[in-house]
Structures are given as structure tokens and as C-alpha cells.
C-alpha positions as CSV (number, residue, x, y, z in Angstrom):
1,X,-36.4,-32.9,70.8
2,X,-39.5,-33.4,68.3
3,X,-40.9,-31.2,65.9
4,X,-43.0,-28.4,66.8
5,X,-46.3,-28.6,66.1
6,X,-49.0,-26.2,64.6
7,X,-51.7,-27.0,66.6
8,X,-50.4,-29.8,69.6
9,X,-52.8,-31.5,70.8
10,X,-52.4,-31.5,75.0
11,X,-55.9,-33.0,76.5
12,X,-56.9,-36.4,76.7
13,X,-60.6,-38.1,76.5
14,X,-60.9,-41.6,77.6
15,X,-63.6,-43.8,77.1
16,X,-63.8,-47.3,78.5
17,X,-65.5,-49.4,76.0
18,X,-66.3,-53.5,75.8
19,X,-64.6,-55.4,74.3
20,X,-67.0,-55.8,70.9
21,X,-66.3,-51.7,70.9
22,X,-63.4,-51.8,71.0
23,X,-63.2,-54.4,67.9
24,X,-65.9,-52.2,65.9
25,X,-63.7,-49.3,66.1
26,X,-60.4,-51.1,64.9
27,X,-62.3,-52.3,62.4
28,X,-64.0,-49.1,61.3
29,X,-60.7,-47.1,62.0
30,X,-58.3,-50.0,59.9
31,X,-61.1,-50.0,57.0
32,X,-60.6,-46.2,56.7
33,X,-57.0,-46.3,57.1
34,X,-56.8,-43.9,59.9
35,X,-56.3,-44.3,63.6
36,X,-59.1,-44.8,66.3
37,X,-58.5,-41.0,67.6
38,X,-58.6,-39.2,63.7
39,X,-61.9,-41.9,63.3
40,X,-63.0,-40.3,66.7
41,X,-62.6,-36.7,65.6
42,X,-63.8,-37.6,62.1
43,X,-66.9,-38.4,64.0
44,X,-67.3,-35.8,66.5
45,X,-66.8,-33.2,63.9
46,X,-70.0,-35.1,61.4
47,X,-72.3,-34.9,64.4
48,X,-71.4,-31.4,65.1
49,X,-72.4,-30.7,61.2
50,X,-75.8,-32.6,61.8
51,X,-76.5,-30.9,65.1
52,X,-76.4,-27.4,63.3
């Protein structure tokens, strides 16, 4: 059994993106050295600091 988690993560957000997308966020995620979701939380969580 894995490890237990401090905060698990259960929902999932898709997003159907083309096929340049999808290359701009590999790149942007490999360049950063994270994956596409941190790089996707990373941004949510910058335009939730701008929005306020």
C-alpha cells in the first residue's frame, strides 16, 4: 500500500489542448523542472494573487 498523504489530491481537471499547447506547456513545465500539473497549479495560484 503507498504512503499516506497529508493533503491527497482526489479530483481531476482536464483540459483538451492542441497540439502546439500541449508542446508550450512541456516546454514551460521541463524548463522549470516541474511537471505540467505543479506548472498548472503554480499558475492558477499567480492569477489568484493578481486577481486580489
Amino acid at each position: 500500500m503507498g504512503r499516506m498523504l497529508q493533503y491527497p489530491r482526489y479530483n481531476v481537471v482536464s483540459l483538451r489542448v492542441t497540439d502546439e499547447e500541449l508542446s508550450l506547456l512541456q516546454e514551460l513545465a521541463e524548463s522549470r523542472r516541474m511537471s505540467i500539473s505543479k506548472l498548472m497549479r503554480f499558475a492558477m495560484y499567480k492569477l489568484a494573487e493578481i486577481s486580489n
